[in-house]
C-alpha positions in Angstrom: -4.8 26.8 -2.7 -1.2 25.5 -3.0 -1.2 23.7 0.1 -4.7 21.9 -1.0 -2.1 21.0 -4.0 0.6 19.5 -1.7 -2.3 17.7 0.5 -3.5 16.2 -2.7 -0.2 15.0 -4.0 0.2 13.0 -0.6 -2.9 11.7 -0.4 -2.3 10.1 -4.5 1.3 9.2 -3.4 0.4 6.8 -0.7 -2.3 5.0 -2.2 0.3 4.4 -4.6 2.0 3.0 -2.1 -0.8 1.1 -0.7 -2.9 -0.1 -3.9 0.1 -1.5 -6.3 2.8 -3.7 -7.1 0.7 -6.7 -6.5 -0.1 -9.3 -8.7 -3.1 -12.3 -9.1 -2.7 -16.1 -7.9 -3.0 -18.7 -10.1 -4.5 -22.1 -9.7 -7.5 -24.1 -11.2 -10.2 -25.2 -8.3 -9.8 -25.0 -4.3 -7.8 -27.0 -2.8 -5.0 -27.1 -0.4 -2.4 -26.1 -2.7 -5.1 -23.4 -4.2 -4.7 -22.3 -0.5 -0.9 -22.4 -0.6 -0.7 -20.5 -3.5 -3.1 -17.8 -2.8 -1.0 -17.7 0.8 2.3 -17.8 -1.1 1.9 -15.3 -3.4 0.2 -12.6 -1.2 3.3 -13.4 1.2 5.8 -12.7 -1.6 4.0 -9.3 -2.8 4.0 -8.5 1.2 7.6 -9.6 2.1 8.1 -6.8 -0.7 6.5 -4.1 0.6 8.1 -4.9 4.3 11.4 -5.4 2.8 11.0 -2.1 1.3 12.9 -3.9 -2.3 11.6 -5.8 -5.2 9.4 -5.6 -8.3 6.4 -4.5 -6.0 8.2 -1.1 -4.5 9.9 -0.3 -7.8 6.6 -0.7 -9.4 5.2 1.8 -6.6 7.7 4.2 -6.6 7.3 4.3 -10.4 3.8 4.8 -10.2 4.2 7.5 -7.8 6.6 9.3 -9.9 4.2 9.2 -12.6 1.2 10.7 -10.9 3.1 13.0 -8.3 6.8 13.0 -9.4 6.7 16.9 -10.5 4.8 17.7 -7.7 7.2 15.7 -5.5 10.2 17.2 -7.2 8.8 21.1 -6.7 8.6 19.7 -2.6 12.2 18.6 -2.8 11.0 14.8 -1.9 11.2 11.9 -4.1 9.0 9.2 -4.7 11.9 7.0 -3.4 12.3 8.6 -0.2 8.8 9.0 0.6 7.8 5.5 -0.3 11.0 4.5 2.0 9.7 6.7 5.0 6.2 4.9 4.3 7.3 1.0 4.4 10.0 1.9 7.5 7.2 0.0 10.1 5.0 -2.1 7.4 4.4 -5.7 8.0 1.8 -8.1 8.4 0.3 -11.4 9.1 -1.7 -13.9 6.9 -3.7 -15.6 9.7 -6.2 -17.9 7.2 -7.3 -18.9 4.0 -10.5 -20.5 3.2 -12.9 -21.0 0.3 -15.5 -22.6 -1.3 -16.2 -23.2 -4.8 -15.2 -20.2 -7.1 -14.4 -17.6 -4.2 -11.6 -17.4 -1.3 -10.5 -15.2 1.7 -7.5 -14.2 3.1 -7.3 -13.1 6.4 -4.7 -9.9 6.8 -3.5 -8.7 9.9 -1.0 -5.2 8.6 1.3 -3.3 10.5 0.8 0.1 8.6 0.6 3.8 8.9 -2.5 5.5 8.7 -2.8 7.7 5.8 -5.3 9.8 7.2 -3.3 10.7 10.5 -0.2 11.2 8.5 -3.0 13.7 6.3 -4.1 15.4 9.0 -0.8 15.9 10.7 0.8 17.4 7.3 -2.1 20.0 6.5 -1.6 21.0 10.4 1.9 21.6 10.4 2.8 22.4 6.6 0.1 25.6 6.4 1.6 28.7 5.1 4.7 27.1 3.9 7.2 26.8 0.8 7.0 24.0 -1.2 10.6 23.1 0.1 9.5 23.2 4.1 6.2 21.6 2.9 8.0 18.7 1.4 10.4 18.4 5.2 7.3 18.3 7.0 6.0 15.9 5.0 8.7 13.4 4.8 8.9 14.0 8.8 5.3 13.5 9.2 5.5 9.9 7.5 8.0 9.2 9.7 6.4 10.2 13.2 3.2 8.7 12.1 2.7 5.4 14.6 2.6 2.1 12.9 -1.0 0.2 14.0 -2.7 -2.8 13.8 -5.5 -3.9 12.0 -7.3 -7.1 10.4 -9.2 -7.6 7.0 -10.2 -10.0 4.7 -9.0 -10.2 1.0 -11.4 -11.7 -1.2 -10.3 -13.9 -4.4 -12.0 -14.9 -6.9 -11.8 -18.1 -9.3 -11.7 -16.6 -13.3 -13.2 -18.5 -16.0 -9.4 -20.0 -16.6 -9.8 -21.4 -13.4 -6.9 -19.2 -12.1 -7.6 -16.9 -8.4 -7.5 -13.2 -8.8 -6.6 -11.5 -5.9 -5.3 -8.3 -7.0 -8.5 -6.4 -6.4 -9.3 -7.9 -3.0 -5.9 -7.3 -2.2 -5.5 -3.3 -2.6 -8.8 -3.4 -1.0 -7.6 -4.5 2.0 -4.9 -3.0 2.0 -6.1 0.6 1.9 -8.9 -0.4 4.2 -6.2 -1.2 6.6 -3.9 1.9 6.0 -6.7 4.4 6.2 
C-alpha cells in the first residue's frame, strides 16, 4: 500500500511539472502579429521550462509542493530537485502557427521525458523499500529516463474579448507529449 502512495505522489508531481506555469495569449482577430504573439508567448513559457528558471518553474515547483510536498519531504526529495531532474533534457520546437477565424494551432515538437516510463521504472525498482531509498530511486529514475521526441498541436481559441487562450491547449499538449 505505501509504495502505491509513493507511485501516486510521482505521478501528481510531474503533471505538475507538465500542466502549469503557463499563461494565455492575447490579441484581438488573426493576423500575423496574432501569430507572433501566440508564437511569442508559448516560446517564453517554454524557454522557462528548458531553462529550468522563471515564473513558470517557480510556479511548478510551488504547485508540487502543495499537492506532494509532505509526501516528497517523508521521500527525502524536494519539489525543487525533482522538478530540476525533470527539465535536465526538456526542450522543444514551435514548427507553425495557423488559424482561421476565432481558433488557432500551434505546432509543438518537445523534447521530454516520458512520465509513464519514468512510472514504470520507479514501481520496478523502488518495491519493498523505505521512503528514504524510494525517494533515491526516484530522483535517479528521472534522471535515467531518455529524453524523446514527439509532435502535437496546441489549440487556441479567440475569447469574447477578442484575446487567444492557449493555456488549455497548451497543458494538453504538453502532457500528451510527456506521456
Amino acid at each position: 500500500m505505501r509504495h502505491n502512495r509513493f507511485v501516486s505522489v510521482l505521478v501528481v508531481a510531474l503533471c505538475c511539472v507538465l500542466a502549469l506555469g503557463l499563461t494565455a495569449c492575447g490579441g484581438s482577430d488573426f493576423s500575423d502579429d496574432d501569430s507572433n504573439a501566440i508564437g511569442s508567448d508559448i516560446s517564453s513559457r517554454l524557454d522557462e521550462l528548458k531553462a529550468d528558471s522563471g515564473d513558470s518553474v517557480d510556479l511548478v515547483k510551488d504547485t508540487v509542493n502543495t499537492y506532494v510536498g509532505s509526501q516528497l519531504e517523508e521521500m527525502g526529495v524536494s519539489a525543487d530537485d525533482l522538478v530540476d531532474a525533470y527539465l535536465q533534457s526538456f526542450d522543444y520546437e514551435i514548427s507553425d502557427i495557423s488559424g482561421s477565424g476565432g481558433s488557432a494551432t500551434c505546432k509543438i515538437k518537445l523534447t521530454c521525458r516520458s512520465v509513464t516510463g519514468i512510472i514504470a521504472d520507479f514501481q520496478a525498482k523502488s518495491k519493498g523499500m523505505t521512503p528514504t531509498e524510494a525517494g533515491a530511486v526516484l530522483l535517479q529514475c528521472v534522471k535515467d529516463a531518455p529524453a524523446t521526441q514527439q509532435e502535437a498541436d496546441a489549440y487556441c481559441q479567440k475569447g469574447s474579448d477578442g484575446s487567444w487562450e492557449c493555456l488549455e491547449g497548451l497543458k494538453q499538449a504538453l502532457v500528451k507529449l510527456c506521456f
